[in-house]
C-alpha positions in Angstrom: -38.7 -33.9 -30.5 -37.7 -30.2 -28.9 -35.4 -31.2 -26.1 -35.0 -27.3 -24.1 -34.3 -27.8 -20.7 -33.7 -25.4 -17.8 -32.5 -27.3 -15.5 -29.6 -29.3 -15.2 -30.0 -33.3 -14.9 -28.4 -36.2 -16.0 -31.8 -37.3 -18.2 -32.0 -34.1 -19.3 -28.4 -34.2 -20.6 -28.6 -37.7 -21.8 -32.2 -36.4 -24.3 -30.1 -33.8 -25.3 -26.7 -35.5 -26.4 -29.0 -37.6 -28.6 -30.3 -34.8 -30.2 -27.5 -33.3 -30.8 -25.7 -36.2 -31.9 -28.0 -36.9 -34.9 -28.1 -32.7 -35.7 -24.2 -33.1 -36.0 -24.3 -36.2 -38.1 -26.6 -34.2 -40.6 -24.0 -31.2 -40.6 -21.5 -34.1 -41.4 -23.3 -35.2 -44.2 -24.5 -31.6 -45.4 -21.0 -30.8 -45.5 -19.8 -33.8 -47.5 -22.6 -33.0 -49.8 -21.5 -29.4 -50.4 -25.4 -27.9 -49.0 -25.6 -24.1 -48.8 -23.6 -22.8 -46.3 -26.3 -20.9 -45.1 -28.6 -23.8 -44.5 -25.3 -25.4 -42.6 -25.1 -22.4 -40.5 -29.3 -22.7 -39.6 -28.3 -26.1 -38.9 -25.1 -25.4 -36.7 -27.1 -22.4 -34.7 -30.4 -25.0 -33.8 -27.6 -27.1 -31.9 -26.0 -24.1 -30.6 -29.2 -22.9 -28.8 -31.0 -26.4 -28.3 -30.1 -26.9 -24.4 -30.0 -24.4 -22.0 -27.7 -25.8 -19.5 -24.2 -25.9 -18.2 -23.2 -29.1 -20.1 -23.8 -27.7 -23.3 -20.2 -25.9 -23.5 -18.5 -29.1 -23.6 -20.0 -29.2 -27.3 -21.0 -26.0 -28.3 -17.2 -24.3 -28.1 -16.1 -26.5 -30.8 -19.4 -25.3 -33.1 -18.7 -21.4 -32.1 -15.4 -21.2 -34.4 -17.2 -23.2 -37.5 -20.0 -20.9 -38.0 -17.8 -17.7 -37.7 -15.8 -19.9 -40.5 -18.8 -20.7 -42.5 -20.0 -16.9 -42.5 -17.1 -15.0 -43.3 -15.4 -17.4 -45.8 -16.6 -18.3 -49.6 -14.0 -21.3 -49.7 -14.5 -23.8 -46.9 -11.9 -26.6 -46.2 -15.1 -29.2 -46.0 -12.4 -31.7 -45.3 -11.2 -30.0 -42.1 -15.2 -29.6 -41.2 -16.2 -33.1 -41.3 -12.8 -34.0 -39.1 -13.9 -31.5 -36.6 -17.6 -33.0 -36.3 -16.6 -36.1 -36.3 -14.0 -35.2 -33.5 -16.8 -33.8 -31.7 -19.0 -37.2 -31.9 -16.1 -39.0 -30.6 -16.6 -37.0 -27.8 -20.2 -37.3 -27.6 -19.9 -41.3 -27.3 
């Protein structure tokens, strides 16, 4: 389901959230499971662009600084990525 909204609503915010939610859980999991970073980064960048509304930056600020991570490092602390998504989950509930 492509949730893209342009306006602002609290449905529209709600749809989204769940999206995202489950797209964050699979980054969680691609990181435990040591995935290509590159594939992470595809992953990361669908969430990043998959609402086009205000809200959004309460979430997407905490993704901005683990894809510049991903891309310019070989070694990843996968330990400190899956605290930080799961950080931002807690925040989603």
């Amino acid at each position: 389901m492509e949730v893209s909204m342009k306006k602002d609503s609290k449905e529209n915010f709600i749809l989204w959230l769940k999206k995202v939610d489950g797209q964050i859980k699979e980054l969680i999991n691609w990181i435990k499971l040591e995935k290509d970073p590159i594939d992470i980064i595809k992953l990361a960048k669908s969430v990043k662009h998959s609402y086009d509304g205000f809200y959004r930056m309460l979430v997407i600020g905490h993704l901005y600084g683990v894809i510049e991570l991903i891309e310019k490092s070989e070694k990843i602390d996968r330990k400190w990525l899956v605290k930080l998504f799961q950080r931002i989950l807690e925040e989603l509930e």
